[in-house]
DRENDO-1510 file (C-alpha; in Angstrom, 1 decimal, always signed):
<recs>
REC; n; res; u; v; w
REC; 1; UNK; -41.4; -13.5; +83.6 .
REC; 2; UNK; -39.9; -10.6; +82.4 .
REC; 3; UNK; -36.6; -11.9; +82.1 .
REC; 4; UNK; -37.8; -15.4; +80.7 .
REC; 5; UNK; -39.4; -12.9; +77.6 .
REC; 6; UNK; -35.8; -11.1; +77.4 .
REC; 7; UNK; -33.9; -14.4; +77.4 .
REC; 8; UNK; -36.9; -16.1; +74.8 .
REC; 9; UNK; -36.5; -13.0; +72.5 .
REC; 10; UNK; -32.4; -13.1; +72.9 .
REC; 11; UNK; -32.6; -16.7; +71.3 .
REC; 12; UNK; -35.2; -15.6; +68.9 .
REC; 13; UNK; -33.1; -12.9; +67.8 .
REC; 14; UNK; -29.9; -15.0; +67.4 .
REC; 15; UNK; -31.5; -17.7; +66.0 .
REC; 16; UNK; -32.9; -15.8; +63.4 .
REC; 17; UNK; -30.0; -13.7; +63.0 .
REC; 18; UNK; -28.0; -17.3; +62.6 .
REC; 19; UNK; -30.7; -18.3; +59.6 .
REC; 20; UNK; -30.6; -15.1; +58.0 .
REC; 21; UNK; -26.7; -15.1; +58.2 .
REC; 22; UNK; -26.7; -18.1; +56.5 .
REC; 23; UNK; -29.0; -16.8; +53.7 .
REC; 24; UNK; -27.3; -14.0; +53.3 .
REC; 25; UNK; -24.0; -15.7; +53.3 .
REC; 26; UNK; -25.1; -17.7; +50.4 .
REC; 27; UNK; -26.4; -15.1; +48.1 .
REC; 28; UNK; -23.2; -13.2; +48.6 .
REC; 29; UNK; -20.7; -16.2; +47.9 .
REC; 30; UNK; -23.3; -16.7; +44.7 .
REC; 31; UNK; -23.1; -13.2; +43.7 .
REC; 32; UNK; -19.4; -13.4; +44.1 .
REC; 33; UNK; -19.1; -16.6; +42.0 .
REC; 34; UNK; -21.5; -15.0; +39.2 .
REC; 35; UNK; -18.9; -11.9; +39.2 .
REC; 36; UNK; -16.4; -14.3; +38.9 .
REC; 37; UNK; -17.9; -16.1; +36.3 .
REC; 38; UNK; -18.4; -13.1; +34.4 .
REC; 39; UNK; -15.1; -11.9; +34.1 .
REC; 40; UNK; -13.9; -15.4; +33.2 .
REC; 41; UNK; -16.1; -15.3; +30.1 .
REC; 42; UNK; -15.0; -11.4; +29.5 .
REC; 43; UNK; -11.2; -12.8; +29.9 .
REC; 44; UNK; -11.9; -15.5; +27.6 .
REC; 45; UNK; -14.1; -13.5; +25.3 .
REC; 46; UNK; -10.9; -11.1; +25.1 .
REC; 47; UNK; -8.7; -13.8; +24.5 .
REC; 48; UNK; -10.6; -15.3; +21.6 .
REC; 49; UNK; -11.0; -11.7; +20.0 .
REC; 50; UNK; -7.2; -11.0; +20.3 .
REC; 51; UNK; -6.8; -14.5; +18.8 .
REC; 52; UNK; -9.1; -13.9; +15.8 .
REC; 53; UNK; -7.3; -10.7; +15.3 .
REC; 54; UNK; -3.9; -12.3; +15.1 .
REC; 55; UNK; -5.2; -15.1; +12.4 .
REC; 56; UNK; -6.3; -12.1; +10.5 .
REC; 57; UNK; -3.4; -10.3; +10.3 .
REC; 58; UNK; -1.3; -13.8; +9.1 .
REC; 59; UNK; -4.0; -14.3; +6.5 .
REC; 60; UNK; -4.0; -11.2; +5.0 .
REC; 61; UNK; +0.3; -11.0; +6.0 .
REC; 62; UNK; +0.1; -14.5; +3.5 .
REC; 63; UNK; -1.9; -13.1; +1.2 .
REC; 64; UNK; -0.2; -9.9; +0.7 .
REC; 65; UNK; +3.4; -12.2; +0.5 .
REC; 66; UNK; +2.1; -14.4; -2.1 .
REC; 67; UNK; -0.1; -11.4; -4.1 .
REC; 68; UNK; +4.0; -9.5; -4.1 .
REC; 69; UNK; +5.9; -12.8; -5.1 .
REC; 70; UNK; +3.3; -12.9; -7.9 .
REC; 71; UNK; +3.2; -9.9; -8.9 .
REC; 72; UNK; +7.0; -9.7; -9.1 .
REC; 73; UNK; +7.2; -13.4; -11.1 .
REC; 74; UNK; +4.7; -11.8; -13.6 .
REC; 75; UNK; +6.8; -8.5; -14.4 .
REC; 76; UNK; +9.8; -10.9; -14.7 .
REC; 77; UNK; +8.6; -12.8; -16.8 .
REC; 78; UNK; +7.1; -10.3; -18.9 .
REC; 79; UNK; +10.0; -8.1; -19.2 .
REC; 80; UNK; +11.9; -11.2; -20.3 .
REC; 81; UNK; +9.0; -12.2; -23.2 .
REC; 82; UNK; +9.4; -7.9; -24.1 .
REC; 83; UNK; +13.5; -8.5; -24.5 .
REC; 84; UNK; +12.4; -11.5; -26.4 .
REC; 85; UNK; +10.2; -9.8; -28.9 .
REC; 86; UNK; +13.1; -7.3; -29.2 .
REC; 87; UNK; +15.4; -9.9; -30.2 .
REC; 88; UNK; +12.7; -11.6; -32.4 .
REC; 89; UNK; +13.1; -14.8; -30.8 .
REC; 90; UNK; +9.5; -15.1; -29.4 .
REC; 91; UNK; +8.9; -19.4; -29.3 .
REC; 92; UNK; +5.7; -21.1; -28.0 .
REC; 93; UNK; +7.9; -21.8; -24.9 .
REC; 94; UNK; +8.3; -18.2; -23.8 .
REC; 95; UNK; +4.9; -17.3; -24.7 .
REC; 96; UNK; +3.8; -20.1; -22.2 .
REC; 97; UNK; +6.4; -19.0; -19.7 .
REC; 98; UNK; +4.4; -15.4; -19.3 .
REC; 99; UNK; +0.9; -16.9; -19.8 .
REC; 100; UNK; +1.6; -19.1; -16.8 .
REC; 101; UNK; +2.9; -16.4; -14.7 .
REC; 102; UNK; -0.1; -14.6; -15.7 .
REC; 103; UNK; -2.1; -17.1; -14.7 .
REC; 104; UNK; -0.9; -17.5; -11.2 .
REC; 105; UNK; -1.0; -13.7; -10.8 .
REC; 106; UNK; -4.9; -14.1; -11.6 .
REC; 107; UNK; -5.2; -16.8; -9.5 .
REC; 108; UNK; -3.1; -14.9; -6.2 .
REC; 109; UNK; -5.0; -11.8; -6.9 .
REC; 110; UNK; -8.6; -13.3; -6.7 .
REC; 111; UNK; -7.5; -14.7; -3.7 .
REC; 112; UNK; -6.2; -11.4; -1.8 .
REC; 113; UNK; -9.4; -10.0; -3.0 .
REC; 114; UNK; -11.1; -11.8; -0.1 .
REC; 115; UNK; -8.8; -10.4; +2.4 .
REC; 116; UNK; -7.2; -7.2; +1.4 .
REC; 117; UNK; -8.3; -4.2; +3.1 .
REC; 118; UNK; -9.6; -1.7; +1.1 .
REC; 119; UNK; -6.8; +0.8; +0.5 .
REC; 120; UNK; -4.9; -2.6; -0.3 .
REC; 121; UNK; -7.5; -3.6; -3.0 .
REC; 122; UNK; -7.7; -0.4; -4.5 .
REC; 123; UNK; -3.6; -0.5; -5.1 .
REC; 124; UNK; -3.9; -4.2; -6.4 .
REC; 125; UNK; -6.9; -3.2; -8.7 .
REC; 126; UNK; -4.8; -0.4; -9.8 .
REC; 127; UNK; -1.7; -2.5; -9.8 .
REC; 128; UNK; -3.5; -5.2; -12.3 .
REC; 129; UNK; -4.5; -3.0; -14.4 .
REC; 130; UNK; -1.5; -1.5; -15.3 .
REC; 131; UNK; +0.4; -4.9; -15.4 .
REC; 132; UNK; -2.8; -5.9; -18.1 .
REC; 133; UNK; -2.4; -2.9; -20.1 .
REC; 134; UNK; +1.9; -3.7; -20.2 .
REC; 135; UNK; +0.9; -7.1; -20.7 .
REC; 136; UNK; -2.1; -5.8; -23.7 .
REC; 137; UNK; +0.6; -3.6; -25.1 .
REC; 138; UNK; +3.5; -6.0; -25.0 .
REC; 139; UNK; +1.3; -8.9; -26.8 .
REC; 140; UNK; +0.8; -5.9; -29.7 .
REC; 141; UNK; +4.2; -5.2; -30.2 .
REC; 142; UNK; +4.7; -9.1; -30.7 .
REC; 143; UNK; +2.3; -9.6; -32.8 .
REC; 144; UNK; +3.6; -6.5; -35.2 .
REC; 145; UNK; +0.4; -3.9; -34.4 .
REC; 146; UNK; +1.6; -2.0; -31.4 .
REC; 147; UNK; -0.1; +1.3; -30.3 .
REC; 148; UNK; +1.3; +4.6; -31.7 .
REC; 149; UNK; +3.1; +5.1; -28.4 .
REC; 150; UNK; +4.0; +1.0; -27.7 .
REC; 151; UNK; +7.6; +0.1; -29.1 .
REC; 152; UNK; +10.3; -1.7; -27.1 .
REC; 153; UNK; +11.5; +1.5; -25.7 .
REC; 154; UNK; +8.1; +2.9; -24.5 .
REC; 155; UNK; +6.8; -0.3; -23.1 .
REC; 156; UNK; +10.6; -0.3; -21.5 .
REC; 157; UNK; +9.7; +3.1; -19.6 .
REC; 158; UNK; +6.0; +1.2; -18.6 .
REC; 159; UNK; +8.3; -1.1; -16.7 .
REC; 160; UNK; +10.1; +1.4; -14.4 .
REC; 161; UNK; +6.7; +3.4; -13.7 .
REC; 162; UNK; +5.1; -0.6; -12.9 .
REC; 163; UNK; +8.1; -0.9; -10.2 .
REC; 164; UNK; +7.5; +2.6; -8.6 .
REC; 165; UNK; +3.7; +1.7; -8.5 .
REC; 166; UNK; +4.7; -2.1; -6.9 .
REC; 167; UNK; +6.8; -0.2; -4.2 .
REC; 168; UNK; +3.7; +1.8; -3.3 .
REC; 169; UNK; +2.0; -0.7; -3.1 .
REC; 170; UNK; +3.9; -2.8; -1.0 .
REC; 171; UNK; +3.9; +0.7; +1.5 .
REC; 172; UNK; +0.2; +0.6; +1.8 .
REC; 173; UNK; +0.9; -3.2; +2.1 .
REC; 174; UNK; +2.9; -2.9; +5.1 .
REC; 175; UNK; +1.0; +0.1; +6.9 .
REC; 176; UNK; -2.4; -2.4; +6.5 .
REC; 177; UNK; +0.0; -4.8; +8.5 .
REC; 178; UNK; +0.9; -2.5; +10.8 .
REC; 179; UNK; +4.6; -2.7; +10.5 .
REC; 180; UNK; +5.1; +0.9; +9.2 .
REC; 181; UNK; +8.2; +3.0; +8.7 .
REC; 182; UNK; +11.3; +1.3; +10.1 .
REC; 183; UNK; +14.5; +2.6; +10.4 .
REC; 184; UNK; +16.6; +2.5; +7.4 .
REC; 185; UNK; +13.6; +2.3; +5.0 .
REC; 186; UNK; +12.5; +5.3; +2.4 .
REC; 187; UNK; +9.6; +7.0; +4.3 .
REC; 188; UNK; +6.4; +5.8; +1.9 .
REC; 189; UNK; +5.1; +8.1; -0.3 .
REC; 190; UNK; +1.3; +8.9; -0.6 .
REC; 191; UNK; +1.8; +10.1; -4.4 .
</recs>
């Protein structure tokens, strides 16, 4: 009998150790597929972050194009009106011309408020209000009550200081972008 016991036990053993393999085998292919699984949604999680990271950067990269191109067609077109007042040729038509400009400008900038970074935002609030206080000054001059300090020639000067301001700007522009100093470009100034 005693070998009967052996050999009953042997099969015991293996067929438990055949059941339990099986168990076990399944709990490790599931563990493996929920690892799997997991780094799948990490991949994809990744993915999706570096996507919304990229739309970001064109929206505000838009933004920032359209907010410069505004900004540029408003100077013009108020340097032009100053010339004109110089001249004494102001008509309705070149009054429009600048109020339109500045209209657009408003428009732009209250649309890169909503996407700027900050140290953008605080160069276009700066920006605008400096172009406002050209644009306030300007208006005075035309109208025959400038400030003690606002004739052609002083509001002329406002205009260079308004272009060394815009090309700050667009320095703090292209650093939020991440584009930076490249080669052949002035090193931006943090004055």
């Amino acid at each position: 009998m005693g070998s009967a016991l052996i050999g009953l036990a042997a099969a015991v053993v293996g067929v438990t150790g055949t059941l339990i393999a099986s168990v076990l085998s399944q709990r490790l292919l599931g563990r493996v597929q929920a690892e799997q699984f997991e780094r799948q949604q990490q991949v994809a999680e990744a993915q999706w972050h570096r996507e919304q990271q990229v739309a970001e950067l064109n929206r505000r990269r838009d933004g920032y194009m359209q907010v410069n191109a505004s900004f540029r067609r408003y100077r013009t077109h108020l340097i032009n009106f100053l010339w004109t007042v110089h001249k004494g040729a102001v008509t309705p038509e070149a009054r429009e011309s600048v109020e339109e400009a500045r209209r657009d400008h408003h428009s732009v900038f209250a649309g890169a408020q909503l996407i700027a970074s900050t140290a953008v935002l605080a160069e276009l609030d700066e920006m605008t209000t400096a172009l406002s206080e050209v644009y306030r000054r300007t208006m005075c001059l035309e109208e025959g009550n400038p400030d003690p300090d606002g004739s052609f020639d002083d509001i002329r000067a406002d205009f260079v200081r308004l272009w060394d301001r815009w090309e700050r700007m667009r320095g703090i522009m292209r650093t939020d972008l991440g584009i930076g100093h490249v080669v052949g470009d002035p090193p931006a100034t943090g004055a």
